[in-house]
N, C-alpha and C positions, 0 to 999 in steps of 0.2 A: 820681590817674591813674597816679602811676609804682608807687604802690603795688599797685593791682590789676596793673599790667603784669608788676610782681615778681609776684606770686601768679600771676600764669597763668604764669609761666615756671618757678617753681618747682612748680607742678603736671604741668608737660609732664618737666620733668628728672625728678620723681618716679616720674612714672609709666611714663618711658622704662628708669630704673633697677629699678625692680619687674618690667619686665617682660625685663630683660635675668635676675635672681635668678628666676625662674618655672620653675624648672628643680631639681624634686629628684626627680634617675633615678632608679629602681627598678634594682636591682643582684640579683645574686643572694646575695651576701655583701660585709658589710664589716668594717672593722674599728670596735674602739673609738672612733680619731680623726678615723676619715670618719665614723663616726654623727653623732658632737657636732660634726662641720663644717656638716652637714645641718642637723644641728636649729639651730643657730647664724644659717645661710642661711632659715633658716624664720620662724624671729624675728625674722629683719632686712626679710624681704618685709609680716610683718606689719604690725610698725612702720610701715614706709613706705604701705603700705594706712591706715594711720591717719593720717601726717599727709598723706598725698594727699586722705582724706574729708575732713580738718579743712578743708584750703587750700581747696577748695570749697567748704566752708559757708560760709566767711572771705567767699569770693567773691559770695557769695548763689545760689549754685545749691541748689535744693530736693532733699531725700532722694530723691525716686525718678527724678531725672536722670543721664543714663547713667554720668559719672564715681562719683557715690557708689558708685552700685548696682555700677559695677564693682568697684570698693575693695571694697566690703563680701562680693563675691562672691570676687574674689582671697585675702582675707585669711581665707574661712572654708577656701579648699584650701589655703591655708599652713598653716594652724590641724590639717586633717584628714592632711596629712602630716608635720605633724610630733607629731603623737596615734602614727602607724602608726610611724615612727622611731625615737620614743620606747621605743614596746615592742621592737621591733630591740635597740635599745639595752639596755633592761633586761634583756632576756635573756642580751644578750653580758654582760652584765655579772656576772650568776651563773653563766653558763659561765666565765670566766675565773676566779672564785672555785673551782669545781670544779680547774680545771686548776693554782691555786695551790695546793691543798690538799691534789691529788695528791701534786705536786714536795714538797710537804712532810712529807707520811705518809712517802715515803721516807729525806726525809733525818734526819727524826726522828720513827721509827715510836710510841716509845712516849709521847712527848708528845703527839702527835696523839690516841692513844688518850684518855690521860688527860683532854685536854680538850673530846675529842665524847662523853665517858660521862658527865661531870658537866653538860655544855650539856645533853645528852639529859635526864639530870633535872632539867633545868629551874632549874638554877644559872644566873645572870646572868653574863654576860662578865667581869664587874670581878673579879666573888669568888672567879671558877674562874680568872680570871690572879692573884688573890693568893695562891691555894691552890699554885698550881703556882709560880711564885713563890720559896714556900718550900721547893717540891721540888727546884727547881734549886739551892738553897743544900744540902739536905744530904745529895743523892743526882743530881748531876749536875754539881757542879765550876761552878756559877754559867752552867749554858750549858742549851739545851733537849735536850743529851741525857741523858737520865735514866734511870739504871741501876735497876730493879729488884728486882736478886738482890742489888744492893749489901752486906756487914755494914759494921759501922764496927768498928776497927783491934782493938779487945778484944772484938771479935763481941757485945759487951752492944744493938748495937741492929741494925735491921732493914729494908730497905726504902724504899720513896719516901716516906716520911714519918717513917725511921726509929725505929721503935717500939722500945721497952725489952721487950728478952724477958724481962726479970724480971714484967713487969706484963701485956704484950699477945701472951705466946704464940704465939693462934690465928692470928696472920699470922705465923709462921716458916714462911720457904721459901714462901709460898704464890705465885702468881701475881701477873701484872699486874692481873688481872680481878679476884680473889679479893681486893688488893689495896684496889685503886678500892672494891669493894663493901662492906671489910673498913670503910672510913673513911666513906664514905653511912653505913654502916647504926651506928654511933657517933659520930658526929661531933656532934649533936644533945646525946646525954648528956654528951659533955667539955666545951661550950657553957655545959649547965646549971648543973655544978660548978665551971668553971672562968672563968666568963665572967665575974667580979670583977675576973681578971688585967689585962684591955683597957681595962675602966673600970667603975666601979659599977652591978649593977642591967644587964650587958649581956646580953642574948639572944640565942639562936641565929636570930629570926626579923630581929635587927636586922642579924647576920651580913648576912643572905641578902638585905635589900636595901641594902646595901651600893653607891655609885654612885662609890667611889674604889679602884682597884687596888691603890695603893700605901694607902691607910687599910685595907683587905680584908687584904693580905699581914699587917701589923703585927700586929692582931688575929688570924687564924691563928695565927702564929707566938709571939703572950703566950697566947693561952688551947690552943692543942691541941699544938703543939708543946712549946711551956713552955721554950722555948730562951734561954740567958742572955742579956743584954739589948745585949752586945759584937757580937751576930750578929745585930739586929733591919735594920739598915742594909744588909747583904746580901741580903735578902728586898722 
């Protein structure tokens, strides 16, 4: 007896509490933290739509008695509002991607560059942070600004990946872009010659799936750089 009594009171608190949370406004904008408050509030009505059907069943009230059928009707407009929140949400959430991305093209123009032309061709995030990586080690002072007209001190090398003008020429003086393209369109054959330096038997296609940044940088840095092994730790 006190048992059921508990279940019907805990069905009335339930349901008095669900329907005080029944409330997610339509707004014309929000932010990130009122999204995920909404959708938070959505998931908490829902829950409670579930253990309000449960405490009913508990109670021996049949599925199509008004308390389920309530439950079951509240919990699908919690469900469908927080489906429409959600998407709110997703979308703030690659506009603000935009807007970080902005702030950052400016404060460091050419590393942005560098890393939406290798993303573009469809380099993996890890490999195009190991690649860059090493360009902040030998043409950016260990920081993401990254000089590309850089020489080094005996002008013997060149660039964001500092190339040997004794051997790679065709990038002196060339551009950012000319640059990027210069190291896409070789990077493959240094791979193939070179790819014993990382570890035996490696490939350029092992490069590219590649799922650790700091494993990515290492290997850059033994097979395409070829840079002594006192500077593998700064990359």
């Amino acid at each position: 007896m006190f048992r059921k009594i508990s279940l019907v009171l805990a069905i009335v608190f339930l349901y008095i509490n669900f329907l005080t949370l029944s409330s997610c406004a339509s707004a014309p904008s929000y932010s990130l933290i009122e999204l995920q408050e909404i959708l938070d509030e959505c998931e908490e009505r829902k829950n409670n739509c579930h253990k309000m059907a449960e405490a009913a069943r508990a109670l021996g009230y049949p599925e199509e008695s008004l308390i389920i059928t309530t439950a079951k009707l509240e919990w699908q407009k919690a469900e469908e509002e927080r489906i429409y929140h959600k998407e709110l949400y997703d979308k703030e959430v690659e506009q603000e991607k935009i807007r970080v991305w902005k702030e950052k093209e400016k404060e460091y123009p050419n590393a942005c560059f560098i890393w939406k032309y290798f993303r573009d061709l469809g380099y993996n995030e890890y490999v195009v942070a190991g690649i860059m990586g090493n360009m902040m080690a030998e043409a950016g002072g260990q920081t993401l600004e990254i000089q590309y007209k850089i020489y080094s001190f005996d002008k013997k090398y060149y660039g964001i990946c500092q190339w040997s003008m004794e051997y790679y020429k065709d990038v002196k003086n060339a551009s950012l872009k000319e640059q990027c393209a210069y190291l896409a369109n070789n990077i493959e054959e240094e791979f193939k010659i070179f790819g014993y330096k990382y570890k035996k038997d490696f490939t350029y296609e092992e490069f590219l799936n590649m799922r650790d940044a700091e494993s990515a940088a290492l290997a850059f840095a033994k097979v395409y750089e070829r840079c002594g092994s006192l500077s593998h730790f700064q990359r």
